[in-house]
Phi, psi and omega in degrees: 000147249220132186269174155274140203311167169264146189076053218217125192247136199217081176038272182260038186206096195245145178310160204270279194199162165277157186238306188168186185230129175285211143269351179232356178198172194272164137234166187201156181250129141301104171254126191294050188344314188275340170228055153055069151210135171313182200195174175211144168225147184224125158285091195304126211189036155341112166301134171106339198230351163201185181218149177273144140338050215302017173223007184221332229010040167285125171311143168200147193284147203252148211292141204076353176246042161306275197301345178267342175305292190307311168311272201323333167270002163264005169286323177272303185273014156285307194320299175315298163306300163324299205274322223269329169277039181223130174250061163247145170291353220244355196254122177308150177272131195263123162288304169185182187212137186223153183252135198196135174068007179109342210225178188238181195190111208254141154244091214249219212252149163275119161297074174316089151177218179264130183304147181319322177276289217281001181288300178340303190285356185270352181206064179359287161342326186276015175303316186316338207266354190304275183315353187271309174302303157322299179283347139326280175331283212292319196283343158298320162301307173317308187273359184289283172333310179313300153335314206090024171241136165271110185287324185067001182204058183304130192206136169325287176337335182260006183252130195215131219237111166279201172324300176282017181086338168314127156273130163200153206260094225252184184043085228230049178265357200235014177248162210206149186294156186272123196104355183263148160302131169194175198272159160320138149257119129271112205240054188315176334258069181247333162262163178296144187306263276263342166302314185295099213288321175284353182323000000 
């Protein structure tokens, strides 16, 4: 499946450029037309369970998966609500999640910088900086828990490193209130084997 074009207008909010495809959902930089700012917009878009429109580019769910679509998308918007209660500076801020094209749309803070492997690869040297970065990660984790959330799904990738050496920790599609029922994340090889349901 195919992102939407840059220059794809969502009322004040028009797309950029595309950041990439998860597994559930497009994500793209934005610009916020009323108040002069980037944006991160995430397009709920589950692989396997729907397809776009190649002339309207509405998302629609692909025939027999009207209902796991229909899960996946309260899925997204729990996501949005988890995030929209956590007040961290290092965790993007969910601005608002709006329904459009068949699909829902969370709008949060743009992570300015790199994911954590490719900031490495672009200056080695910053290997120096690993550790540092890390007790960063964790003490974020530490208030996340503190909250009652569990991110589930810890990675490099998920770490976007800016200019100034700041880290903060994205992609909030596997976290759930801590104590709630929710299925295993397997994320090789970052998560621990006893997550891996095929082991």
């Amino acid at each position: 499946m195919l992102p939407l074009p840059a220059g794809t207008d969502f009322g004040i909010y028009t797309l950029l450029d595309s950041l990439g495809h998860g597994g559930f959902a497009f994500a793209y930089l934005a610009r916020d037309k009323q108040l002069g700012r980037r944006v991160c917009i995430k397009e709920h878009a589950p692989e396997g369970l729907c397809e776009r429109d190649a002339e309207s580019g509405e998302i629609l769910p692909l025939p027999g998966m009207e209902r796991a679509f229909a899960a996946s998308l309260a899925d997204f918007r729990r996501e949005a609500e988890v995030l929209a209660n956590l007040h961290h500076a290092q965790i993007p801020a969910v601005h608002e999640i709006f329904e459009a094209g068949g699909t829902a749309y969370a709008v949060t803070d743009y992570a300015e910088g790199l994911p954590l492997p490719q900031w490495l690869e672009e200056a080695p040297e910053r290997r120096r900086q690993l550790p540092l970065l890390l007790e960063s990660v964790l003490r974020i984790l530490r208030s996340l828990h503190r909250e009652g959330v569990l991110h589930r799904d810890i990675k490099p990738s998920h770490m976007i490193v800016d200019a100034a050496g700041c880290v903060r920790l994205v992609d909030f599609g596997a976290a759930v209130p801590a104590g709630a029922p929710h299925a295993p994340v397997f994320s090789p090889p970052y998560s621990p084997p006893e997550q891996n349901m095929q082991g």
